[in-house]
N, C-alpha and C positions, 0 to 999 in steps of 0.2 A: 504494500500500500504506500503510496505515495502523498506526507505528510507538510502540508503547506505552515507554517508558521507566521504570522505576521502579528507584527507591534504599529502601533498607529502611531501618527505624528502628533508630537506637542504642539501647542501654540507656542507665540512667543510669550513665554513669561521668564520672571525673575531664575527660575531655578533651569530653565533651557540654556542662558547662556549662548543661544543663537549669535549676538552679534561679538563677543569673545572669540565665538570661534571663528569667525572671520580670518584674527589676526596670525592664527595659529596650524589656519586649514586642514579644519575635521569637519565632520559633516554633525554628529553627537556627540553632547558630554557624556552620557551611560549606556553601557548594552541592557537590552531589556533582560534582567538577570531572573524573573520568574517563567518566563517563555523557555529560558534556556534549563532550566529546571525541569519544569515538566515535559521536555525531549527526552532528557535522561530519565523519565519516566516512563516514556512506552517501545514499545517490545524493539528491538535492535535491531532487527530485519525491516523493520519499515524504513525507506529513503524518508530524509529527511531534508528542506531546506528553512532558511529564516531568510523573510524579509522586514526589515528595519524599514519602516517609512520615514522616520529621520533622519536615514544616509542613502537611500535610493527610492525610487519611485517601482510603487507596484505595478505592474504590466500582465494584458491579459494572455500574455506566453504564462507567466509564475499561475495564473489561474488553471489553465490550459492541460499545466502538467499535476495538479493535486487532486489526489480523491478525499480528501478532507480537508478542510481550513482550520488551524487554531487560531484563537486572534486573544490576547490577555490585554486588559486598558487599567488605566486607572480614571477617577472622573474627571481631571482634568482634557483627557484625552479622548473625550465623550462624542465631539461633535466629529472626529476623525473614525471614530470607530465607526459611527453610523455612514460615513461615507463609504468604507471599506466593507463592510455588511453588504450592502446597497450591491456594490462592485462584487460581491461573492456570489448574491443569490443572482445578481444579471447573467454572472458567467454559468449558473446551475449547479454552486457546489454546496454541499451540507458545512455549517459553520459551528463548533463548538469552540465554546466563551467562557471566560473564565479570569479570576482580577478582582478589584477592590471595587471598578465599575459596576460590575456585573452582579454581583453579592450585593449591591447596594439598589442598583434600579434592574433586575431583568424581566421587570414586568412592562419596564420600556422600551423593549428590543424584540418585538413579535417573531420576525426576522431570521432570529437563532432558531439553530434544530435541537440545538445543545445546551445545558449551563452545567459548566466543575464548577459549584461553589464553594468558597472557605477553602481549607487547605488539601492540594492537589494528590499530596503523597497517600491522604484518606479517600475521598472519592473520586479521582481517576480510576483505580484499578476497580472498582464497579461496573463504569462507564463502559472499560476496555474488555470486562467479562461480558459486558450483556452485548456488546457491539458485535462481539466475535460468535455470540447467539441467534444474530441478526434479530434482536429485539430492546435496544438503548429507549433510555428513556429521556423527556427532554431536561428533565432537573434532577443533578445529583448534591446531595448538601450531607451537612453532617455538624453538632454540635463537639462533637471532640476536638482534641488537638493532636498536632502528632509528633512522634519521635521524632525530632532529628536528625539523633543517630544512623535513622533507616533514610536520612533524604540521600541521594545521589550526587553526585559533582556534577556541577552544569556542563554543557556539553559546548567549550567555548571553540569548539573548531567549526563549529556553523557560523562563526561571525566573521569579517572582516578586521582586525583588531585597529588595522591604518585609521579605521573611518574617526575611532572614537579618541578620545583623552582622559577617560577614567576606566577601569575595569571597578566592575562595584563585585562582592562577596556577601555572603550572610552566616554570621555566628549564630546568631539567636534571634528568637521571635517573644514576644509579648514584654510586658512591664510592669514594673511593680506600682509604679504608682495611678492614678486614676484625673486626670485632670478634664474637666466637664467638658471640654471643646472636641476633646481627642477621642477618636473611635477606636484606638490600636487595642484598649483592653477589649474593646466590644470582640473588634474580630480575632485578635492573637489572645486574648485572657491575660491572666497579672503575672501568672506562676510563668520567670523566667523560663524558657527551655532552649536547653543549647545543641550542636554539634559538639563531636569530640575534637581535642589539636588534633589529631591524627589526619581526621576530616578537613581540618582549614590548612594542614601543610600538604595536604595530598591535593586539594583543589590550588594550592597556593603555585606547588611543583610546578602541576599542569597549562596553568597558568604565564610561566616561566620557560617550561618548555617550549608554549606556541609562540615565543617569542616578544612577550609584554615583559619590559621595565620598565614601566611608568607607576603612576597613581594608582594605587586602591581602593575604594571604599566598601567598608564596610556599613549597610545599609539599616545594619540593625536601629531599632526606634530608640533600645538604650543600652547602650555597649556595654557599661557597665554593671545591670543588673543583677549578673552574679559575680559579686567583686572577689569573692575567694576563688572563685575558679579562674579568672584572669589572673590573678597572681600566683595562684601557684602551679597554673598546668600551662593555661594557652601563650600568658606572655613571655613568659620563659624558654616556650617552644618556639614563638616567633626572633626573640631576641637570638636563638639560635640558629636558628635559619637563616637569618642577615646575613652572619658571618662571612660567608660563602656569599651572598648574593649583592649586586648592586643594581640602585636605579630605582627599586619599588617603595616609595613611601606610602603612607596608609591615614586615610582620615575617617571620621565614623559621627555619630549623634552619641551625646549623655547628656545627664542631667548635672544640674547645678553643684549638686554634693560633690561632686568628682574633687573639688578644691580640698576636701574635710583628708583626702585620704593624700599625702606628699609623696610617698612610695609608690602609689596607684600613677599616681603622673610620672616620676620619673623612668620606672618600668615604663608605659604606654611610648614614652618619649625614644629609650634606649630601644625600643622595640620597632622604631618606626616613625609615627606615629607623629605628624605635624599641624591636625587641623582637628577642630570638634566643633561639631552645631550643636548651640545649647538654647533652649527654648526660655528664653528670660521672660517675655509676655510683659510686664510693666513694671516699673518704678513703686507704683501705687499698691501698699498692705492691701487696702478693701479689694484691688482687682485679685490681689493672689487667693485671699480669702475666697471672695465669691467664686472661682473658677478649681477652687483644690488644689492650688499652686501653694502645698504647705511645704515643700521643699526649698522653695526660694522666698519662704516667711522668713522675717526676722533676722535678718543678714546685711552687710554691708555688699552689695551685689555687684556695683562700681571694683570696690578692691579685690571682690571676688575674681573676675572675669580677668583683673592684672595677675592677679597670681598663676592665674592657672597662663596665662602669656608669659609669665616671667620665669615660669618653668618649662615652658618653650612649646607651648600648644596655642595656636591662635585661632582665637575664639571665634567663631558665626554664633551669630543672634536671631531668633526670633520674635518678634514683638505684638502686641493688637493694641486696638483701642475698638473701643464700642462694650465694653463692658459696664453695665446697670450702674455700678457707683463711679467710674468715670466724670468727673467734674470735667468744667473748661481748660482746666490749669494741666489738664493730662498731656495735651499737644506741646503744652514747651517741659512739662518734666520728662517726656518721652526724647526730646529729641536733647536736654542736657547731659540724660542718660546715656544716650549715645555717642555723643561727641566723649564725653568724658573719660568712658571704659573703652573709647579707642575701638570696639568692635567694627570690623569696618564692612565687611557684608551684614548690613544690617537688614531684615526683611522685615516689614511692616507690613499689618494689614488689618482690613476691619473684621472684626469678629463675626465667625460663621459660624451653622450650625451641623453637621453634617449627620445622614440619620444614624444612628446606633448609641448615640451618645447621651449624656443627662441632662446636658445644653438644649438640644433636642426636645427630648421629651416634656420638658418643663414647659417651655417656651410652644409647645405645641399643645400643652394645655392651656396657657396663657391667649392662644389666639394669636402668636407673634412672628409665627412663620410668613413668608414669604418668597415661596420658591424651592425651588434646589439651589443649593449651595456650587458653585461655580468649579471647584474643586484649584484653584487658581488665589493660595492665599495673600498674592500683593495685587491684583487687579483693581483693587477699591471697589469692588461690590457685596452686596453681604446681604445674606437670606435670610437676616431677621429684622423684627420691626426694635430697633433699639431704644434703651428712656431715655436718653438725650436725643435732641432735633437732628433728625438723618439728615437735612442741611447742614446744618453747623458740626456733625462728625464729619460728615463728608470734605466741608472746608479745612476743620483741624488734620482732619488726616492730607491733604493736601500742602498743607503747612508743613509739617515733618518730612514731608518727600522733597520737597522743595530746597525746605534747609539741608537737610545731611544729603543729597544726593547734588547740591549744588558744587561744582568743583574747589569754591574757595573751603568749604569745610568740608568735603570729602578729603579733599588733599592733606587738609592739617589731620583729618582722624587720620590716615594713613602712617602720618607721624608721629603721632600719640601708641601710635600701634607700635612702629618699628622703635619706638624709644623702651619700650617695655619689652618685648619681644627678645626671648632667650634664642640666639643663633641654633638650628641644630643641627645636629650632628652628625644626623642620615641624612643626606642631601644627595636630589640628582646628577650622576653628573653632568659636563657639559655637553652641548650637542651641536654644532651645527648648525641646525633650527632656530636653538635661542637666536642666533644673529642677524636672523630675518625675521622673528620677533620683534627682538629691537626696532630693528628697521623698521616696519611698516606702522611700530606706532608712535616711533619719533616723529613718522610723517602723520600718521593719521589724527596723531594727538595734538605733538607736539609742533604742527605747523599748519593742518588744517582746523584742529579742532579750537573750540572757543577756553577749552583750560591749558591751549598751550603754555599761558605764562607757569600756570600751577603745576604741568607735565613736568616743564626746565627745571623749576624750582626743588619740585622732592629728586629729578634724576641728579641731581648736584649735591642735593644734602646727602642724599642717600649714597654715595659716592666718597664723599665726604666724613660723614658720621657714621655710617653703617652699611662699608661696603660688602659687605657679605650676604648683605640678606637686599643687595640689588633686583636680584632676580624674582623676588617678593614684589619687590614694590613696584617695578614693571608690570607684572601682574595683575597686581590690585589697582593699576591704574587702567590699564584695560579691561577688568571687570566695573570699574565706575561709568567705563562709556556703554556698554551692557545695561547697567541698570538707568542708567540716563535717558539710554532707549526704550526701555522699556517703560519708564514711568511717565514720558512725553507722552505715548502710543494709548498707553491704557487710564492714567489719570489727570495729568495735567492740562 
């Protein structure tokens, strides 16, 4: 049998990095790493291809030759998936779906022959037993969860590795904590569950084999969940696999506590390990209070976020506004916040609700939905009715994009950042590439663009004060004209 694969195309949002890659020429920042999953979930003998519609375009040859289509989405990538549907049932093939999309609306996808919902490693092999009966049914679900022990290595030889700039991985699934906006306990539950290292150096190998030394991400919701087992099995094992190896640095999601444990950072650091998105949400006690952000109660958060940079992880932020006690004074404490702890991918966005959550259902008692939720959390649209004036959030949220994404203080955060910012240790090395890097955003930046003077300025300090971590802030300067794009496009 002949097995079609296809992942839909993002829009341009914050977390696409579309005009980044310009400078860099990829076509994706990630492989779609649960497609590549559930390949290495059916039977062996089936041909196998992927199409990526973020690095190439589907054609009705790729339909021509499947007798089945998988297609996995997330919601942000909702309105491409319905395209690509469309394009499957025109060419006549049966479509089975499956994803965060799907589990969430497939009562809005008539379209499907198919739904794997929840997790693949449980209800696929159902799917693939009755399929082989010639009697599949159109919905397969399941409330459990499952071993990871028993998931499979993706199968990264169906991709093109050129196209992309991250390979992304998965240690674990689910979280301990429960924050009212977030669906990950609804779908993944609280109780951490992991792979073994065995598992992450045997996908890591493989990996290395096909010839990737770049970036890794590990895509878990919170890396650290189970901090004993990172400390005494997986980082250990990765810090030994370096040894041997150059070129692969590693970034991942945690939560705010990560600061409380100093051996937890320096291990993750020794290991790899240069970047963390941490989900900060506000400034504001009442917001963390009302949303279950008891992790980031009661703390200096500002010094927090330096620490954990000055032990050489640089931080990404997540942020909202549109929360119930939200006052007017939220838009400039939001963005002092920012400028201050120097995070400089900062993503901002208005408070959604998405279904499975207790944000949700409250507010769905309240009468306060509107909509589906965009699945796109810096767009500036938000599918609740919030108690401040949706005018005047909409303007404050406007206000924040404006200031931190404006080049005069994007550029100083960048140096707030590289001023804290511990060098580290596992670096890529050089390539080539960088040089044309350079290059085209000295031009793009630094002679067309309108923060040329603020381009010159940090490549000179940076030169100057901290040239080692040059290649940083080349970087993070081409990521500011990214999100500059993006917040023209979609808010401003």
């Amino acid at each position: 049998m002949n097995i079609l694969l296809i992942y839909p195309e993002f829009p341009d949002t914050f977390w696409s990095f579309k005009h980044a890659l310009e400078f860099v020429r990829k076509r994706a920042a990630l492989p779609p790493l649960g497609l590549l999953t559930v390949a290495a979930l059916l039977p062996r003998e089936w041909s196998q291809r992927l199409v990526d519609t973020n690095a190439r375009a589907l054609t009705k040859k790729d339909l021509a030759w499947a007798d089945l289509v998988f297609i996995s989405a997330m919601v942000v990538q909702r309105a491409s998936a319905r395209r690509i549907i469309a394009q499957c049932k025109e060419a006549g093939r049966k479509v089975v779906a499956g994803g965060p999309l799907f589990n969430a609306e497939h009562n809005e996808f008539p379209d499907v022959d198919h739904f794997i919902l929840n997790e693949a490693e449980l209800t696929l092999p159902d799917f693939l037993k009755d399929l082989a009966q010639g009697r599949p049914r159109r919905i397969y679900s399941s409330t459990a969860f499952a071993d990871l022990r028993r998931t499979p290595a993706p199968r990264w030889e169906l991709l093109n590795l050129s196209h992309y700039v991250c390979m992304s991985i998965q240690f674990s699934r689910g979280c301990p904590f429960e924050c009212d906006f977030c669906n990950i306990t609804a779908l993944l539950g609280h109780r951490v569950r992991i792979k073994t290292s065995r598992q992450i150096i045997a996908e890591l190998d493989s990996l290395y084999a096909q010839g990737w030394h770049s970036d890794v991400f590990f895509v878990d919701d919170n890396f650290i969940g189970n901090r004993h087992f990172l400390k005494t099995d997986l980082l250990p094992a990765l810090i030994r696999w370096r040894k041997a190896k150059k070129g692969i640095v590693f970034n991942t999601e945690t939560s705010l506590n990560l600061v409380e444990d100093q051996t937890l950072m320096e291990m993750m650091v020794a290991a790899g390990f240069t970047k963390v998105f941490i989900g900060i949400e506000t400034p504001a006690e009442e917001g963390l209070a009302e949303c279950g952000k008891h992790q980031n109660k009661n703390r200096n958060m500002v010094e927090d976020v330096k620490r954990i940079q000055r032990a050489g992880l640089q931080v990404q932020g997540g942020f909202i506004v549109g929360f119930d006690s939200d006052q007017p004074s939220i838009f400039k404490r939001q963005i002092e916040f920012i400028q201050k702890s120097g995070i400089v991918t900062a993503m901002v966005g208005l408070l959604q609700a998405p279904p499975g959550t207790r944000l949700y259902e409250r507010l769905k008692k309240e009468g306060r939905l509107r909509g589906a939720s965009s699945g796109d959390n810096a767009d500036g649209t938000t599918n609740i009715i919030p108690a401040m004036n949706l005018e005047a959030l909409r303007e404050g949220y406007k206000e924040i994009l404006q200031h931190i994404y404006s080049p005069e203080h994007y550029y100083k955060r960048i140096r707030t950042f590289l001023r804290e910012y511990k060098t580290p240790k596992v670096r890529q090395p050089f390539r080539f590439s960088h040089i044309f890097v350079l290059l085209r955003s000295s031009y793009r930046l630094g002679i067309l663009g309108r923060e040329r003077l603020q381009y010159w300025k940090l490549i000179f300090w940076t030169q100057f004060r901290r040239p080692r971590l040059f290649a940083e802030a080349v970087t993070l300067a081409i990521y500011g004209y990214h999100f500059r794009k993006i917040f023209k496009r979609h808010v401003l």
